[in-house]
C-alpha positions in Angstrom: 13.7 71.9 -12.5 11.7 71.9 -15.8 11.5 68.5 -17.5 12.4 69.3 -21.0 15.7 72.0 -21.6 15.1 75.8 -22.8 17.2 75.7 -26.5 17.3 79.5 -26.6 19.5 80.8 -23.9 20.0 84.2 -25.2 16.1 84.8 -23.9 16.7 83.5 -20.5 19.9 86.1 -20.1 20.4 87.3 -16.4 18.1 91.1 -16.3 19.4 93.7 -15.1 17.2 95.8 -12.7 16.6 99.2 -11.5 19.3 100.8 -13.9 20.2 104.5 -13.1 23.8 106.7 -14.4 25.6 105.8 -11.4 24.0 101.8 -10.2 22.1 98.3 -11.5 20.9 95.7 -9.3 21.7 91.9 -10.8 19.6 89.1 -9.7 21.1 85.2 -9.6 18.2 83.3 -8.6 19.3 80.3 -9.6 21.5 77.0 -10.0 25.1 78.0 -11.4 25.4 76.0 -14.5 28.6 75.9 -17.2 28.2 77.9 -20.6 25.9 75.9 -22.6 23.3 75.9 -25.3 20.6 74.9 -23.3 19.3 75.7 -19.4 17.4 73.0 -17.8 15.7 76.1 -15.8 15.1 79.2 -17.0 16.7 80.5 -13.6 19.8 78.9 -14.0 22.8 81.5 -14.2 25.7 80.6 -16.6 28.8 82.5 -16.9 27.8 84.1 -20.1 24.7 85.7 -18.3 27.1 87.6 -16.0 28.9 88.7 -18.7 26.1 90.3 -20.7 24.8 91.7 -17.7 28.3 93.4 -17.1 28.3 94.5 -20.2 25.1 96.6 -19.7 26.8 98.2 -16.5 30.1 98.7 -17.6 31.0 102.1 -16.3 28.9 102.6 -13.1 29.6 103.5 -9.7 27.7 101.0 -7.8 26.5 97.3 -8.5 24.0 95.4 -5.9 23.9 91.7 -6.5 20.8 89.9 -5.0 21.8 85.6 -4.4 19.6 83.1 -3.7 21.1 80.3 -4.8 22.3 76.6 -4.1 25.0 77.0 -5.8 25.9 74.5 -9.1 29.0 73.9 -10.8 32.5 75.2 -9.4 34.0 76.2 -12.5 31.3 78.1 -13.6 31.0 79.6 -10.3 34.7 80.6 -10.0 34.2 82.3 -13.9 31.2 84.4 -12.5 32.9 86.1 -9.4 36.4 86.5 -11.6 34.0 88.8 -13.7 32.5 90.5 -10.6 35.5 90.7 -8.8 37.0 92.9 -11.9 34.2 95.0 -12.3 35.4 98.4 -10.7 32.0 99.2 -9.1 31.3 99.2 -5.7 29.7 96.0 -4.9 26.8 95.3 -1.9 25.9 91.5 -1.9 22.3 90.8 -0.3 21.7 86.7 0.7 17.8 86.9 0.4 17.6 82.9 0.9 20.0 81.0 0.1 23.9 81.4 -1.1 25.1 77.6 -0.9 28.0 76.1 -1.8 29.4 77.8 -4.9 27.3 80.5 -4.4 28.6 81.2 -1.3 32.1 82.1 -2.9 30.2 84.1 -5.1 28.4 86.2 -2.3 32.2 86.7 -1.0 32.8 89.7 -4.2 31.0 92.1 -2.3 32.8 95.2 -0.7 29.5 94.7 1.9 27.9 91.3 2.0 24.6 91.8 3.5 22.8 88.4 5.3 19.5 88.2 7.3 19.7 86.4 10.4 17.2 83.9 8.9 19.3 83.3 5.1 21.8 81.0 5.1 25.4 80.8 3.6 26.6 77.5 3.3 30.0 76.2 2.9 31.4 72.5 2.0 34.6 70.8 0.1 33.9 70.5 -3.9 32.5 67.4 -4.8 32.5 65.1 -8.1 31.0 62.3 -9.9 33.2 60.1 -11.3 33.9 56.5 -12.8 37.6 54.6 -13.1 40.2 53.2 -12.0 42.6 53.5 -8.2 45.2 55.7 -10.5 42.2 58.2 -12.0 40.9 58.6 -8.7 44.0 59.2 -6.8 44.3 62.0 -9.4 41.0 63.4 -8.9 41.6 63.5 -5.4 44.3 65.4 -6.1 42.6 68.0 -8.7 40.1 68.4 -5.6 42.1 69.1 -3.1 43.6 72.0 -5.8 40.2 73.6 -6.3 39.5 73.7 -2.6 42.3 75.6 -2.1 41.3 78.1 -4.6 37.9 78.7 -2.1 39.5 78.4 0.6 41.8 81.4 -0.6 38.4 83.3 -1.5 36.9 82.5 1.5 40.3 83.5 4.0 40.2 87.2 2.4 37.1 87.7 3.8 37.5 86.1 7.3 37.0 88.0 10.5 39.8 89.4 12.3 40.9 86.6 14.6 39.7 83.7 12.7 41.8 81.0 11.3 41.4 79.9 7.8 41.5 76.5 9.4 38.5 76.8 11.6 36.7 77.2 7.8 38.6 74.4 6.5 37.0 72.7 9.5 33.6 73.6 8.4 33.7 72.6 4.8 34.6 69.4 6.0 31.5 69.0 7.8 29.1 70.9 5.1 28.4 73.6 7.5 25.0 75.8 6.9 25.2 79.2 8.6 23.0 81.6 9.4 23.2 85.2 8.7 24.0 85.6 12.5 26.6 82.1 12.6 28.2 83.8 9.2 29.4 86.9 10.9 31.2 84.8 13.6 33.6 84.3 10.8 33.3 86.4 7.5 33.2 90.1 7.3 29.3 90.1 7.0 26.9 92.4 8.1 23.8 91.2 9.7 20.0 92.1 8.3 16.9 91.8 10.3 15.1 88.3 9.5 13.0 88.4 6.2 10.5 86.1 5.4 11.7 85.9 1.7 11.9 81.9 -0.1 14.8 80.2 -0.7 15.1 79.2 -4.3 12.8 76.3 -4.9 15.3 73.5 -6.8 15.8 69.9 -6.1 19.6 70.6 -5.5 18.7 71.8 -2.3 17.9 68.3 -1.2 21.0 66.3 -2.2 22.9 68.1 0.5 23.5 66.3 3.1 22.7 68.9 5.9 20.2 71.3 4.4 17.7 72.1 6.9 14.7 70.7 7.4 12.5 73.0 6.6 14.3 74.5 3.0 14.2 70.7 2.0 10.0 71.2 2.9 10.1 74.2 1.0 11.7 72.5 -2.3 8.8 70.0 -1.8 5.6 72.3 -1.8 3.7 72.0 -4.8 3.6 74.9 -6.7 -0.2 75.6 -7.6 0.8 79.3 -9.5 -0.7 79.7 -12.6 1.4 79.3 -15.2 2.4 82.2 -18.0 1.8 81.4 -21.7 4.9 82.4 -23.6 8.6 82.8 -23.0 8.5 86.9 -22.0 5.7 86.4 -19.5 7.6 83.0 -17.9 10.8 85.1 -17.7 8.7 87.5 -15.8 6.4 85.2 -13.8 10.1 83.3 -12.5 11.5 86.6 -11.3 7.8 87.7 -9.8 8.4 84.4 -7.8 12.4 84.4 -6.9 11.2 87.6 -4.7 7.7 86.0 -3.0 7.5 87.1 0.0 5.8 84.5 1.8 
């Protein structure tokens, strides 16, 4: 991520793509971040993004949300597919790289959710920072094990038929990365050919404790693009990159 914060947030809003009379594709291409003055990355996606973009596509028939994301802050997260989930429009979700953690709840708004073999959704119990006493933490422990439940709700009205909510439960436990192909084994997902499209290049990526290999190698690779000279062009230049094609 970018070393000093972007103070203006209301130029880094979430675009809204191809809009016709009757569809809009939305883009999050990016860490999920709370509601803020400032974005450490001009791809992170807060709440208030998702709003305005709703706003702009209030009213249409279809909505096609593109994720490649590791996922960020649960609350945030939870705020952002609350909004999508009441938006009336039929909603295709496509995983181009990555939907991780939280954004792997938010992948689960769409009517069709739409993985490559080669993405990966990724699915884990919320985690926390925190410093205090046996009695604080036994509470946080406890205001965990509520939020899970709220995913886990999420996640079991999208399950295959046949599969038990606790199989998932089993797999958060472990922090379990699936593939498009390992996903529909137990979500309602359809499967896309492999696509040789990046995962979103951020650090988060790493701090998992079983990303694969070779997205933690991707998160490393220098990037030797030229960079763009004001705030339009690096808006522009970010997206350009989100959907590299390597």
């Amino acid at each position: 991520m970018s070393a000093t914060p972007i103070q203006n947030k209301s130029n880094q809003l979430m675009t809204v793509k191809n809009l016709t009379d009757t569809s809009a594709d939305l883009y999050i291409y990016g860490e999920i971040v709370d509601n803020t003055d400032f974005k450490w990355d001009e791809a992170d996606v807060m709440p208030d993004d998702v709003l305005n973009a709703l706003n702009q596509v209030e009213g249409l028939n279809e909505l096609n949300i593109y994720i490649n994301s590791p996922g960020g802050s649960v609350f945030a997260g939870q705020a952002i597919y609350n909004m999508l989930k009441r938006n009336k429009a039929k909603k295709t979700v496509y995983v181009d790289g990555v939907a991780a953690s939280m954004a792997s709840i938010i992948a689960m708004v769409g009517d069709t959710i739409r993985i490559p073999s080669n993405a990966y959704l990724m699915i884990h119990k919320p985690l926390t920072i925190a410093i205090g006493n046996a009695s604080v933490f036994r509470k946080l422990a406890d205001d965990l094990d509520t939020i899970e439940s709220g995913l886990v709700n999420i996640y079991e009205e999208n399950l295959k038929d046949g599969v038990d909510i606790e199989t998932i439960k089993d797999l958060m436990e472990k922090e379990t990365w699936l593939t498009g192909e390992e996903a529909a084994q137990y979500f309602n997902v359809d499967v896309g050919e492999s696509k040789a499209i990046a995962a979103c290049a951020t650090d988060i990526l790493a701090r998992y404790d079983k990303t694969p290999q070779k997205l933690v190698a991707q998160v490393s690779k220098p990037n030797n693009q030229p960079q763009p000279n004001n705030e339009d062009e690096l808006f522009q230049f970010q997206n350009e990159l989100d959907l590299l094609e390597l």
